[in-house]
Z-matrix of the N, CA and C atoms (Angstrom, degrees):
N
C 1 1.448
C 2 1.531 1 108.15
N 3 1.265 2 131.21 1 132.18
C 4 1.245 3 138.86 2 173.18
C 5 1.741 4 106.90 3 -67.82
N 6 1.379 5 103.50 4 162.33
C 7 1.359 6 126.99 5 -174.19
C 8 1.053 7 122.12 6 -57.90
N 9 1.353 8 99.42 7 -41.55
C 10 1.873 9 114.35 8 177.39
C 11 1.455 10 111.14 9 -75.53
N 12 2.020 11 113.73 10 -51.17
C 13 0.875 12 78.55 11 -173.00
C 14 1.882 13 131.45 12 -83.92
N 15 1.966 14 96.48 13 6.01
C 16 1.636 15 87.26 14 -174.56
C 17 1.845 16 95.91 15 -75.53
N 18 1.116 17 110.64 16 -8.57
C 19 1.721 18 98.25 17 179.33
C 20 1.594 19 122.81 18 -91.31
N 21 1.315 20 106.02 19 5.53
C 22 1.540 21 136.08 20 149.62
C 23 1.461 22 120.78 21 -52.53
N 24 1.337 23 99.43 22 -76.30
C 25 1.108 24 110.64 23 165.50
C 26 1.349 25 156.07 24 -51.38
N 27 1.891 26 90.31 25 -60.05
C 28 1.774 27 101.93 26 149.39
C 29 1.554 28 110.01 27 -37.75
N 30 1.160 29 129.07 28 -80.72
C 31 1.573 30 141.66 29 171.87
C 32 1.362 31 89.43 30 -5.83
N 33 1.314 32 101.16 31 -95.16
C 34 2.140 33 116.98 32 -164.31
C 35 1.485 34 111.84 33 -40.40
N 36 1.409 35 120.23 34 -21.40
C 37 1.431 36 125.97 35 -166.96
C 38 1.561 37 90.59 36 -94.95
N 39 1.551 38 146.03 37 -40.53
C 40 1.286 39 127.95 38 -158.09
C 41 1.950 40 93.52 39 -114.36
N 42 1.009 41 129.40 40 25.24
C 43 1.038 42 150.17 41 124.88
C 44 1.439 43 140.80 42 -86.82
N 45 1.289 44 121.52 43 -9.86
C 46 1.219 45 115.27 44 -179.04
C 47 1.923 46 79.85 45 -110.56
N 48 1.126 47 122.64 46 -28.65
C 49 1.373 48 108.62 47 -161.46
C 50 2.023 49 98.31 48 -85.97
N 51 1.339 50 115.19 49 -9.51
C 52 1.406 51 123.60 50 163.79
C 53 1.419 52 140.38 51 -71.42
N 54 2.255 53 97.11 52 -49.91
C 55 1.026 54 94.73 53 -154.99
C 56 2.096 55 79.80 54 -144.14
N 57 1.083 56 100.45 55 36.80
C 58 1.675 57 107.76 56 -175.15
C 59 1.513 58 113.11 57 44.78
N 60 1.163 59 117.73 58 159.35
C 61 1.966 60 134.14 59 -163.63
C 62 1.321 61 77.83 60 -55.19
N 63 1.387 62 123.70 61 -71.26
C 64 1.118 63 119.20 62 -165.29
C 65 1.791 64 152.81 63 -54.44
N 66 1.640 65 81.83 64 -17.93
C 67 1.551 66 99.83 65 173.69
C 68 1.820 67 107.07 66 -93.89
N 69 1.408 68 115.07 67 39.96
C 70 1.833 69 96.48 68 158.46
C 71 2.016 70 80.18 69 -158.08
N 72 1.466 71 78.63 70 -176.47
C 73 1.699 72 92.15 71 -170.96
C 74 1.575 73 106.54 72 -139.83
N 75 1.048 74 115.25 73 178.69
C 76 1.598 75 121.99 74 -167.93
C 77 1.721 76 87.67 75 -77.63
N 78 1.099 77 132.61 76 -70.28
C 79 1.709 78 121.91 77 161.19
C 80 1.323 79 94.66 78 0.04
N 81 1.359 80 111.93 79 -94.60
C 82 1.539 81 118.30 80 -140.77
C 83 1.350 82 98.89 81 -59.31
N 84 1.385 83 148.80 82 -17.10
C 85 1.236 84 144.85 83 -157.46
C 86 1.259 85 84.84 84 -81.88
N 87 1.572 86 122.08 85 -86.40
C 88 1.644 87 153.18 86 145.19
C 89 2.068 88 84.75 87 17.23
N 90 0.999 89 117.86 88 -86.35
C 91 1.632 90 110.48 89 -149.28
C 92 1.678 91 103.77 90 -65.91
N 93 1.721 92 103.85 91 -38.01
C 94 1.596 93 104.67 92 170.19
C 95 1.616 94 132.43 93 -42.91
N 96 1.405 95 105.55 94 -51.37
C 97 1.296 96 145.35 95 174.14
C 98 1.924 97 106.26 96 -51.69
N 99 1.181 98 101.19 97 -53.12
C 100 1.305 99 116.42 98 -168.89
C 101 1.817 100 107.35 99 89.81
N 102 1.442 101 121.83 100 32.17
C 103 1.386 102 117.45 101 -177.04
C 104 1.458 103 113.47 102 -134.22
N 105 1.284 104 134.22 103 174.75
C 106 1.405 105 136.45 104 -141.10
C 107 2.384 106 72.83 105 -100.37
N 108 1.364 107 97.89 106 162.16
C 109 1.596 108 99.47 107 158.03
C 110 1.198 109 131.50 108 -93.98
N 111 1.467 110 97.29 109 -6.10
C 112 1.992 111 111.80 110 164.43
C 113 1.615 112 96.59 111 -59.22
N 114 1.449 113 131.85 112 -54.44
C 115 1.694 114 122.55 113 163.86
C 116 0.856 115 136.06 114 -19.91
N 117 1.753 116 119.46 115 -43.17
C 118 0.822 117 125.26 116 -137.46
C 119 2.092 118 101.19 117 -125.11
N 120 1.610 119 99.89 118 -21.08
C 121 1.396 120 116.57 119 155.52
C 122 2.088 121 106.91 120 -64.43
N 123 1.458 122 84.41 121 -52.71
C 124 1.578 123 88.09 122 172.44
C 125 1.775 124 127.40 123 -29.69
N 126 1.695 125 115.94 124 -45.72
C 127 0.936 126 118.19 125 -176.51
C 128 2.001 127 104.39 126 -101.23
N 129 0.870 128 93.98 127 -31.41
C 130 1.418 129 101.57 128 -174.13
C 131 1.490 130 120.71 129 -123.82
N 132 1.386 131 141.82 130 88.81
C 133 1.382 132 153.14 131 -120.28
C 134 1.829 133 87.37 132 -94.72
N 135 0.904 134 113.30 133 -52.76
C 136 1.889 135 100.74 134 176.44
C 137 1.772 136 88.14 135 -144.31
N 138 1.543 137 100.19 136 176.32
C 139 1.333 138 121.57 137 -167.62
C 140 1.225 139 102.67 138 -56.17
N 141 1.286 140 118.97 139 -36.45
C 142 1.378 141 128.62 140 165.15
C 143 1.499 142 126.02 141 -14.85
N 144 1.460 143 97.15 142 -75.15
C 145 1.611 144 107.73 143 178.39
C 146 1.322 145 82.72 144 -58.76
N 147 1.393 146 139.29 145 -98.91
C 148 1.103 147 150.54 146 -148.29
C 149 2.288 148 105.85 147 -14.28
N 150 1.334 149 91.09 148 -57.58
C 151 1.499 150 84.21 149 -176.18
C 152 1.497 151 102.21 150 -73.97
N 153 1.292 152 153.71 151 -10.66
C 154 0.880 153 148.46 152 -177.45
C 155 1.488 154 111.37 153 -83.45
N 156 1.534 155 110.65 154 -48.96
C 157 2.028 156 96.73 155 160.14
C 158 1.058 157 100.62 156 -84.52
N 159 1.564 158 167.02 157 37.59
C 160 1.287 159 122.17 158 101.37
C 161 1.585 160 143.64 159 -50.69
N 162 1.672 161 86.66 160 -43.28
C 163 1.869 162 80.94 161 171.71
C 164 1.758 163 117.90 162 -69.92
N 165 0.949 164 109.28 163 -15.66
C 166 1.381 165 124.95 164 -160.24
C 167 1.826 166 101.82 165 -74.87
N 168 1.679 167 98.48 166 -59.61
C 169 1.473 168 107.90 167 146.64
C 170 0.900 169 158.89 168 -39.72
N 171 1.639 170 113.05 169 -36.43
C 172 1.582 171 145.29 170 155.02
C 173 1.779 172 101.85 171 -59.84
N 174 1.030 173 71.32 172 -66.92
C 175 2.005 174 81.48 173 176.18
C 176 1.511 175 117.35 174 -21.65
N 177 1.539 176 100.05 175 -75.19
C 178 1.398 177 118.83 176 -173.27
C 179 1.372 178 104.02 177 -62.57
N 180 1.219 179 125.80 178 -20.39
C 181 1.697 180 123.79 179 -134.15
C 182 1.924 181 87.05 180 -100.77
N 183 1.847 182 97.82 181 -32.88
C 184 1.838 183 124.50 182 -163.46
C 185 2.136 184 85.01 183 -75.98
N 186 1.106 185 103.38 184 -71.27
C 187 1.711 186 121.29 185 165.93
C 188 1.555 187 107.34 186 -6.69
N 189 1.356 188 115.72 187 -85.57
C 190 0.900 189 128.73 188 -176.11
C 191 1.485 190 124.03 189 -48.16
N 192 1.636 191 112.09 190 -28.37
C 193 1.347 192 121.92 191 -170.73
C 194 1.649 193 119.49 192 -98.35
N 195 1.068 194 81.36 193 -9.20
C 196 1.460 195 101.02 194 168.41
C 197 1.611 196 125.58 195 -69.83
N 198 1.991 197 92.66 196 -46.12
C 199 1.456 198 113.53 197 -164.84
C 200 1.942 199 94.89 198 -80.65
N 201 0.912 200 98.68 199 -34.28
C 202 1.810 201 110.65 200 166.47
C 203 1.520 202 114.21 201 -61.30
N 204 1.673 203 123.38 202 -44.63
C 205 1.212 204 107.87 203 174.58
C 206 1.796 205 115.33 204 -89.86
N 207 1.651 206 102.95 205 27.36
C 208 1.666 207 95.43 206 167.61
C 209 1.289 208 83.38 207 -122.54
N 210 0.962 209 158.08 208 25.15
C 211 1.298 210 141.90 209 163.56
C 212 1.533 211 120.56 210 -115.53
N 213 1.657 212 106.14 211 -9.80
C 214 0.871 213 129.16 212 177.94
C 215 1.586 214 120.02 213 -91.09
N 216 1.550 215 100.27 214 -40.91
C 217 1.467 216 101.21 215 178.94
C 218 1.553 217 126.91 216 -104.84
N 219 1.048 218 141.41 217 156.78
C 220 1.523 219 114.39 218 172.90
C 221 1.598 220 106.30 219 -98.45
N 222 1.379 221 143.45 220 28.72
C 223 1.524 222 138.12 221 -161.35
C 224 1.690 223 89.21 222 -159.06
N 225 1.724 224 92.23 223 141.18
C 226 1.036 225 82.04 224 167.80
C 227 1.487 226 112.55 225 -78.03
N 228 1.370 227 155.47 226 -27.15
C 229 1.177 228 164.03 227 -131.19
C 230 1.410 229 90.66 228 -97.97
N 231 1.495 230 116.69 229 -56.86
C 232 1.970 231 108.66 230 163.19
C 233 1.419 232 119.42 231 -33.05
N 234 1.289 233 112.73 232 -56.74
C 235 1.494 234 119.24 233 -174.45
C 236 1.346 235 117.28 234 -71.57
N 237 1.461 236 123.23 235 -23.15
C 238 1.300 237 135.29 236 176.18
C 239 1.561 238 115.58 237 -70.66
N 240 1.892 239 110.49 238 -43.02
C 241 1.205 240 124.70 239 165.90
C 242 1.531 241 123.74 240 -78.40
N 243 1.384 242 112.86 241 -5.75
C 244 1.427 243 136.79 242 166.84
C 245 1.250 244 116.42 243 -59.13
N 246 1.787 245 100.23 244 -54.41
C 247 1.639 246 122.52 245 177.32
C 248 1.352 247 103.83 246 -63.90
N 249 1.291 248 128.86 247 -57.11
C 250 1.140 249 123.30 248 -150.44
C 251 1.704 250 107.92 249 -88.05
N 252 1.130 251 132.11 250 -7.44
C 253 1.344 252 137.72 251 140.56
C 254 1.893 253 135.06 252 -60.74
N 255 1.586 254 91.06 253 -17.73
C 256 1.024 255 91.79 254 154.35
C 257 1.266 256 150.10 255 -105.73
N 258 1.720 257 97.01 256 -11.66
C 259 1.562 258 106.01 257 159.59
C 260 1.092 259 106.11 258 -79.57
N 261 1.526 260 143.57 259 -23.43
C 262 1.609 261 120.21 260 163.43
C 263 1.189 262 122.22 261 -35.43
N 264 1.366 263 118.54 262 -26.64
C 265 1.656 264 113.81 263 -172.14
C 266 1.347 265 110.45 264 -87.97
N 267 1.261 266 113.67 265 -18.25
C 268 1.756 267 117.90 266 149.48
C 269 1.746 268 110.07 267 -27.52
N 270 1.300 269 93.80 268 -66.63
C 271 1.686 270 100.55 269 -167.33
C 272 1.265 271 105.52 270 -83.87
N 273 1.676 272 136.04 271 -17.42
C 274 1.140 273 118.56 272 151.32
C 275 1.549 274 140.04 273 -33.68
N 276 1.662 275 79.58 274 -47.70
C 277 1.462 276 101.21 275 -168.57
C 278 1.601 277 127.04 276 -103.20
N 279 1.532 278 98.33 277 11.45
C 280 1.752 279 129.25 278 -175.26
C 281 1.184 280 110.24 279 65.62
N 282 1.580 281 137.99 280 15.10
C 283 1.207 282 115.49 281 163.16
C 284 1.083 283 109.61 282 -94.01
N 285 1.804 284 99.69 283 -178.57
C 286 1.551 285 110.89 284 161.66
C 287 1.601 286 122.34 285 -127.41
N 288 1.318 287 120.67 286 168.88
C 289 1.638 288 109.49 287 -170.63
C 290 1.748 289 109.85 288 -59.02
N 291 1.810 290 90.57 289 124.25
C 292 1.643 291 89.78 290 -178.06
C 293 1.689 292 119.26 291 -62.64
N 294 1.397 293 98.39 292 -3.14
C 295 1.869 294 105.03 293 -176.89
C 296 1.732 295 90.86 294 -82.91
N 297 1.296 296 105.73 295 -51.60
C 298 1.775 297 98.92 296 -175.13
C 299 1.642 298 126.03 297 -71.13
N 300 1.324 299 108.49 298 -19.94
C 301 1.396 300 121.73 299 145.15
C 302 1.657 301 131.11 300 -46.89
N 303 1.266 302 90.63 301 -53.62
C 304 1.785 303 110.98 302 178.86
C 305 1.499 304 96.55 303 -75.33
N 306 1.288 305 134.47 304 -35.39
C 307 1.379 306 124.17 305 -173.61
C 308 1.712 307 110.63 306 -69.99
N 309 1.607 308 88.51 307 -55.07
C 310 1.991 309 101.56 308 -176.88
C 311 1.464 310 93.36 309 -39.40
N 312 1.390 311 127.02 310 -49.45
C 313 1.920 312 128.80 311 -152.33
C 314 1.682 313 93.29 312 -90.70
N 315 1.608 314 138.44 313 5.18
C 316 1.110 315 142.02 314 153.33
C 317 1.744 316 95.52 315 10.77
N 318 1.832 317 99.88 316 -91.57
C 319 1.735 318 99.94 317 -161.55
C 320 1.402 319 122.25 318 -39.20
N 321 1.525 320 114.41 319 -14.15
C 322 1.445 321 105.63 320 -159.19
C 323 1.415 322 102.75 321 -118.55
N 324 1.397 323 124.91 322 10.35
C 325 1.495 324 122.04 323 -172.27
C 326 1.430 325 105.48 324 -100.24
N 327 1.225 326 132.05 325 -170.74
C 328 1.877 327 136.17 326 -156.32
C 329 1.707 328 62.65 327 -109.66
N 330 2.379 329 98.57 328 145.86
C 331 1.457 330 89.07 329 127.91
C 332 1.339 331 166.22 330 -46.74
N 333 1.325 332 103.13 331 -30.67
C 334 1.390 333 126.20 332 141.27
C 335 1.330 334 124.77 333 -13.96
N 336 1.291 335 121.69 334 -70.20
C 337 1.394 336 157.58 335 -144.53
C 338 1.873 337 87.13 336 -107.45
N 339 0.993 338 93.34 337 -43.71
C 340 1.699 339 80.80 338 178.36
C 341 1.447 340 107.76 339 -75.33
N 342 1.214 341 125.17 340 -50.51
C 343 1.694 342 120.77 341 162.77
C 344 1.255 343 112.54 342 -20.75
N 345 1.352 344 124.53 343 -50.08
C 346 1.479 345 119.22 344 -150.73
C 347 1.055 346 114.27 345 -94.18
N 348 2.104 347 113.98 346 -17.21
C 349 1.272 348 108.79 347 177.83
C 350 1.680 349 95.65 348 -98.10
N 351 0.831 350 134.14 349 13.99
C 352 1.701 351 127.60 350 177.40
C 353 1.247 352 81.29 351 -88.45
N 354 1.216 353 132.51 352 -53.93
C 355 1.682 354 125.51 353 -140.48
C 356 2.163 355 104.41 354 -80.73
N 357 1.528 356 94.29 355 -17.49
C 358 1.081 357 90.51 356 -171.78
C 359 1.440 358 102.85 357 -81.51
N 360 1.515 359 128.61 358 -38.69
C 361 1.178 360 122.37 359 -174.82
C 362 1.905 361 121.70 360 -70.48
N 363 1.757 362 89.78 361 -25.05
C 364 1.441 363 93.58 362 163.83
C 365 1.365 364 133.97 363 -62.21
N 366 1.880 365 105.92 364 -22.19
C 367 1.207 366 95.04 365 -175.79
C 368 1.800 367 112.86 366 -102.46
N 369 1.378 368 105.13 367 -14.33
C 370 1.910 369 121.33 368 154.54
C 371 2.124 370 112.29 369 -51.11
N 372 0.977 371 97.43 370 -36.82
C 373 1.549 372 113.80 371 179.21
C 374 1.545 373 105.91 372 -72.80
N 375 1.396 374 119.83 373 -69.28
C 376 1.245 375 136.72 374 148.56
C 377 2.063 376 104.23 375 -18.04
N 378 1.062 377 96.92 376 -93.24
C 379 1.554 378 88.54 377 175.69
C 380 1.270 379 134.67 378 -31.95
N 381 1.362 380 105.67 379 -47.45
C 382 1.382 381 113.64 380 172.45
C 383 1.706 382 121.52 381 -58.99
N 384 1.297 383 90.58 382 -51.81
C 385 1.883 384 90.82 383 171.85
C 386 1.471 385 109.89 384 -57.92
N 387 1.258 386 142.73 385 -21.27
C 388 1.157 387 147.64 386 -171.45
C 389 1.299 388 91.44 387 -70.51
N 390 1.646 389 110.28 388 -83.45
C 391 1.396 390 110.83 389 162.41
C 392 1.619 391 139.42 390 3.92
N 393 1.283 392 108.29 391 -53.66
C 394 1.561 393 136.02 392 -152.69
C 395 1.813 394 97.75 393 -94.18
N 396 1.526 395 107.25 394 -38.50
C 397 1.539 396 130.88 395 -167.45
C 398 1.164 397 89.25 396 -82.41
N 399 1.575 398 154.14 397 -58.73
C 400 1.132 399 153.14 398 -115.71
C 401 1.680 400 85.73 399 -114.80
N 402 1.628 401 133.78 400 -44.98
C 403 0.982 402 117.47 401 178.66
C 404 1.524 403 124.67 402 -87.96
N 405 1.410 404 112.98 403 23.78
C 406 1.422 405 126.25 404 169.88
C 407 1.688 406 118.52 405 81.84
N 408 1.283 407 91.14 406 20.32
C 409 1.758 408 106.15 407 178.70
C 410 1.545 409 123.10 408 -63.51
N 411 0.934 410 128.21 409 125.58
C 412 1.921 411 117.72 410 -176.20
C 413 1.797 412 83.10 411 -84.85
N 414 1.734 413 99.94 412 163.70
C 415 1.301 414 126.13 413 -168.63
C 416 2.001 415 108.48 414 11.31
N 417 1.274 416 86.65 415 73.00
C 418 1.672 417 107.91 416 154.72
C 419 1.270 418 128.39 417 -56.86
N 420 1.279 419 120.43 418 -3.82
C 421 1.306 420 109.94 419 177.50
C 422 1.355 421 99.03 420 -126.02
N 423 1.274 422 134.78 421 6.48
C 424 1.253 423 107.47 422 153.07
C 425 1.390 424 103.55 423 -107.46
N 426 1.108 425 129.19 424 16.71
C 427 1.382 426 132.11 425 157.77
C 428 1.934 427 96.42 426 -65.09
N 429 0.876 428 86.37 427 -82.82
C 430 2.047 429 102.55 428 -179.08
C 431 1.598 430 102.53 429 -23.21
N 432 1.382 431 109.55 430 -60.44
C 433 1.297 432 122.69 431 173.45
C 434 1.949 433 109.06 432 -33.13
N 435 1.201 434 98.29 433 -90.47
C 436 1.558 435 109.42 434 164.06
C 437 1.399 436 133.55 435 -27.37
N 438 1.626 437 116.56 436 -42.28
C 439 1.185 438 116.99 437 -179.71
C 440 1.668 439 109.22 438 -83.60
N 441 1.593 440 106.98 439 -34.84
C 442 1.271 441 94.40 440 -171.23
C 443 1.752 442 110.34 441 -76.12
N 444 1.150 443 101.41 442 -33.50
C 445 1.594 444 98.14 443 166.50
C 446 2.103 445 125.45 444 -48.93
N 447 1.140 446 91.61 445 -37.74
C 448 1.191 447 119.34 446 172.68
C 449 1.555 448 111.94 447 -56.51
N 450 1.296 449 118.37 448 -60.95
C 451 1.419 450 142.88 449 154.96
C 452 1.339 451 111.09 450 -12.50
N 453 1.341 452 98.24 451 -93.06
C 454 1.701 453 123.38 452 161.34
C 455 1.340 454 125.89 453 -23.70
N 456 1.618 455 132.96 454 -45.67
C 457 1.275 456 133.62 455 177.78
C 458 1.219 457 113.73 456 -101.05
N 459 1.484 458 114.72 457 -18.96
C 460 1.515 459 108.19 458 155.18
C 461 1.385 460 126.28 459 -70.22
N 462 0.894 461 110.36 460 -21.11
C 463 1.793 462 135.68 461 162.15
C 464 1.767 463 99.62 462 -35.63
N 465 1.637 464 83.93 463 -80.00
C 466 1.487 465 117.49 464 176.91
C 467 1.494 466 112.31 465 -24.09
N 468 1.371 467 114.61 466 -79.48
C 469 1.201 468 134.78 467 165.89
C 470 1.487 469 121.91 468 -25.22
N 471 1.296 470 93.78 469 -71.99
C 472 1.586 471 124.11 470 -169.33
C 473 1.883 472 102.77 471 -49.63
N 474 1.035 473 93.03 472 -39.50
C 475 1.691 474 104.15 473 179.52
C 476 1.552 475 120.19 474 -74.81
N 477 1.448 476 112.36 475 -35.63
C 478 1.360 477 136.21 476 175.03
C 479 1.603 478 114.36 477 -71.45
N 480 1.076 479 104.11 478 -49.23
C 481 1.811 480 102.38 479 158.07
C 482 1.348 481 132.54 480 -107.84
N 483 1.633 482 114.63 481 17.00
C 484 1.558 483 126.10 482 171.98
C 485 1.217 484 108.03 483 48.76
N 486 2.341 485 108.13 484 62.23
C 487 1.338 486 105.04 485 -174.04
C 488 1.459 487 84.54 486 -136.17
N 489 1.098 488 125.86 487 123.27
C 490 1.671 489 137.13 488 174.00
C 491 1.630 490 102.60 489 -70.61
N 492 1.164 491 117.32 490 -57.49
C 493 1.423 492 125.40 491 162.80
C 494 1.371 493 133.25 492 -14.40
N 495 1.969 494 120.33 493 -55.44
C 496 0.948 495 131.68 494 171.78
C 497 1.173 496 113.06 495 -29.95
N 498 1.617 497 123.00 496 -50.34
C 499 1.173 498 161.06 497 -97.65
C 500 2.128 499 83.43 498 -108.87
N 501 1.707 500 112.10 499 -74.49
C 502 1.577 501 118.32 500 -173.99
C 503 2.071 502 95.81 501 -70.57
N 504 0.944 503 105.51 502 -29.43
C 505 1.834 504 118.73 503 -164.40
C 506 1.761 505 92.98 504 -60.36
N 507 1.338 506 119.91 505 -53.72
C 508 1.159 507 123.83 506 160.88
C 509 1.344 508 145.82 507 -36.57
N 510 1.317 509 85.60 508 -52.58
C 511 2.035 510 107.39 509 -178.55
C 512 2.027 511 111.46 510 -91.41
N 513 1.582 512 106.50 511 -27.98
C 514 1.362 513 105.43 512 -175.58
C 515 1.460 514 113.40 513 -33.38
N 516 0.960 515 145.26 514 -55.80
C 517 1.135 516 160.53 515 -156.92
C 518 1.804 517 94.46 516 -56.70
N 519 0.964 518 114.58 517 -50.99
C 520 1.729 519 142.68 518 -169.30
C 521 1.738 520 112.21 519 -67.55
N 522 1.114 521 92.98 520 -23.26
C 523 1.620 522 126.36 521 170.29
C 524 1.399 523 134.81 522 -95.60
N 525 1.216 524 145.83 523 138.16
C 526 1.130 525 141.72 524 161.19
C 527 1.375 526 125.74 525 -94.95
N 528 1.301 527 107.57 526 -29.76
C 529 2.024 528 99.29 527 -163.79
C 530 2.169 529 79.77 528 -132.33
């Protein structure tokens, strides 16, 4: 990936996770960046593409961190408390999940774009029941169900009163150790 366009992206990703997809424009990327928005059409033909490698990115980026926190932990309840330490840094860092962002802005995204964020939460949901199965949980998937919802509005929250906390205060229950 070229320079520009991973600094495209970075940009659109801590903006959409700030100020939603919808609150900046190829302008604002363009003057941030320091580059013309013909560049920035260059890599990404309308906002379109643009929100589509973010989730796509998020995806892989969520994917990957996952496969790191099973290799990392030996429990699932480690890896569960793994996760949930790392969306604290969401609210550390004032964002919120660019998939739950992209979901809230649902009406205004391409079907397209809606594919990619269904598929992403399906496969976070997916994980989680794995999760839930592996630590000997009966009906794991509405465990998964619950927590990740749970996730999400503690997110919500957590951001709304600049409390990282909300964030484990939420999920304990979802947890054992």
């Amino acid at each position: 990936m070229t320079d520009t366009k991973t600094k495209i992206l970075d940009l659109a990703e801590t903006l959409t996770q700030t100020k939603g997809f919808n609150g900046f424009s190829y302008i604002d990327l363009a003057n941030e960046i320091g580059i013309k928005t013909a560049s920035i059409h260059y890599y990404f033909k309308a906002k379109d593409d643009l929100a589509a490698a973010l989730v796509e990115r998020i995806h892989e980026k969520h994917t990957q961190g996952f496969q790191a926190m099973e290799a990392g932990h030996d429990t699932a309840d480690a890896r569960l408390n793994a996760l949930i330490t790392y969306f604290q840094n969401y609210i550390t860092d004032q964002k919120f999940c660019l998939c739950g962002m992209m979901a809230a802005e649902l009406q205004s995204v391409s079907p397209r774009v809606a594919k990619l964020v269904q598929s992403y939460f399906r496969d976070f949901q997916a994980w989680l029941k794995r999760q839930f199965e592996q630590a000997g949980k009966e009906d794991a998937d509405r465990l998964a169900i619950g927590f990740l919802s749970a996730l999400e509005g503690s997110l919500l929250l957590g951001r709304l009163n600049g409390d990282p906390q909300v964030i484990p205060h939420a999920l304990q229950d979802y947890v054992t150790s």
